[in-house]
N, C-alpha and C positions, 0 to 999 in steps of 0.2 A: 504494500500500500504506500502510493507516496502522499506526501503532506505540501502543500503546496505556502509558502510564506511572500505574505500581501504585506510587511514592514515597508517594502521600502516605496511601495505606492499608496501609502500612509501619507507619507511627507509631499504627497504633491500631488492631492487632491483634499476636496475641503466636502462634506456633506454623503458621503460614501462610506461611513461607518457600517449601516445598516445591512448594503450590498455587500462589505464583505464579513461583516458577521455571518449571514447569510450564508455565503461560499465557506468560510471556517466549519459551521456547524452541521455542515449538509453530510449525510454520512455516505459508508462504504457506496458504491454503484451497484455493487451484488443483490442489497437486500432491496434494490426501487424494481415493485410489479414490473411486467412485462406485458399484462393484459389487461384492455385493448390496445394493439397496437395503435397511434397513430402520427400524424403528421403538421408541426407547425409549420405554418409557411408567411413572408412577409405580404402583403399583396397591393400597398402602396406606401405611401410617405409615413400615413400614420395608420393604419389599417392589416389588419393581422386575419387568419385562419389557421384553426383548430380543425384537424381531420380525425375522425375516430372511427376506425373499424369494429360496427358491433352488429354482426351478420346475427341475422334469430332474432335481432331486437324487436317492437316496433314503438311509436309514438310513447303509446302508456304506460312502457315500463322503463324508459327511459326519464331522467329528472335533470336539473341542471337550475345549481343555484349559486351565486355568487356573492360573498357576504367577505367583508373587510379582504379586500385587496388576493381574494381565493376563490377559483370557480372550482366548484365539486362539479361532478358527471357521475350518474347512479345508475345501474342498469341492474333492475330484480326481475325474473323472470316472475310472470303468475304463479301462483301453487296452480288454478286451476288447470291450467294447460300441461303442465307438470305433473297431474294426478289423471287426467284424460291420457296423454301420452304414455301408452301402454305396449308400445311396440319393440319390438328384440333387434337390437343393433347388433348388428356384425363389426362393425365399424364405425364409431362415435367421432369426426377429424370437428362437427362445428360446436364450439362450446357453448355451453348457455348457460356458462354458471354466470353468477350475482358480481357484479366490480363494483368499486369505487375509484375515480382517480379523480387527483387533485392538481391544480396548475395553480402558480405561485404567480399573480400579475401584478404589473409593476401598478403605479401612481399616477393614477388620470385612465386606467385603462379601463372601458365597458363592455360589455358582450352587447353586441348593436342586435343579433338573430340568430336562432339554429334552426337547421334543416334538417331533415334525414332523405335519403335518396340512394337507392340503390341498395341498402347495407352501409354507409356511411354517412357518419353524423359531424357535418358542417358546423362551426361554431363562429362567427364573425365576431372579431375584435375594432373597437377603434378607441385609440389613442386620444383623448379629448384633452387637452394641454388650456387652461382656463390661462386668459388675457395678462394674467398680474405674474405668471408663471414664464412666461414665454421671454426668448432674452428678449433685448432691445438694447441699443446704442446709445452710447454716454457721450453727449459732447464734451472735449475736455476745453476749457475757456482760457484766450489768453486774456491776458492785463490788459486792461483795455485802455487804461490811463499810461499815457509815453511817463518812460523815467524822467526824472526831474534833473534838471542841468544847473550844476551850481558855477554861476557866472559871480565872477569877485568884479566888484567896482575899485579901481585905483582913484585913489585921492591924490591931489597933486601934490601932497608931503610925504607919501610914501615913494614914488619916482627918484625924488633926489637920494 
């Protein structure tokens, strides 16, 4: 396992504690699900996509809720359909067991809509960045008053 040390990008960044607490505390890779597979993808400037593969699902057993800066994604299959399904598999390859998965988003981020289509379940993100947040440009001012010129007046006793 290696350990990865953020010291020296400490000293030259300022409001990024969080993120790399964040990265510090995140454990092994081993023990993060693997099921449902899917796929983040960027899809504009500020606009994001969430792809989940969850073949067997449909609408109603699917959940999606997003509370303090974390979207969950639930998929319970029915008992009823689960107690109807009485058939002898030879071969079981589609799962339909119960998930949870959890995505970590950043500050400003909303789920704008999900879909599902096909067996995969579309998630739309957009990055809403509020007015007081956003950089903007500093004028920096020069002096606007010229320096002062100190002009000595000679007196005609100080000449001789």
């Amino acid at each position: 396992m290696r350990h990865v040390d953020f010291t020296p990008l400490y000293r030259s960044t300022v409001g990024f504690d969080r993120l790399f607490n964040l990265l510090d505390n995140r454990g092994p890779t081993d023990q993060t699900p693997s099921y449902p597979p899917y796929n983040i993808e960027r899809t504009g400037e500020n606009t994001y996509r969430i792809t989940m593969a969850v073949a067997g699902f449909d609408e109603k057993e699917l959940s999606l809720e997003a509370h303090a800066n974390v979207l969950t994604v639930k998929g319970e299959k029915s008992e009823d359909e689960t107690a109807a399904d009485q058939s002898e598999y030879l071969y079981r390859g589609i799962a339909k067991r119960a998930f949870e998965r959890r995505f970590q988003l950043a500050d400003h981020v909303e789920v704008q809509s999900a879909s599902l289509k096909n067996g995969l379940l579309h998630i739309d993100l957009l990055r809403n960045i509020p007015e007081a947040m956003k950089p903007r440009r500093i004028a920096i001012a020069a002096d606007a008053v010229a320096p002062k010129t100190i002009e000595a007046q000679v007196t005609p006793q100080q000449v001789n």
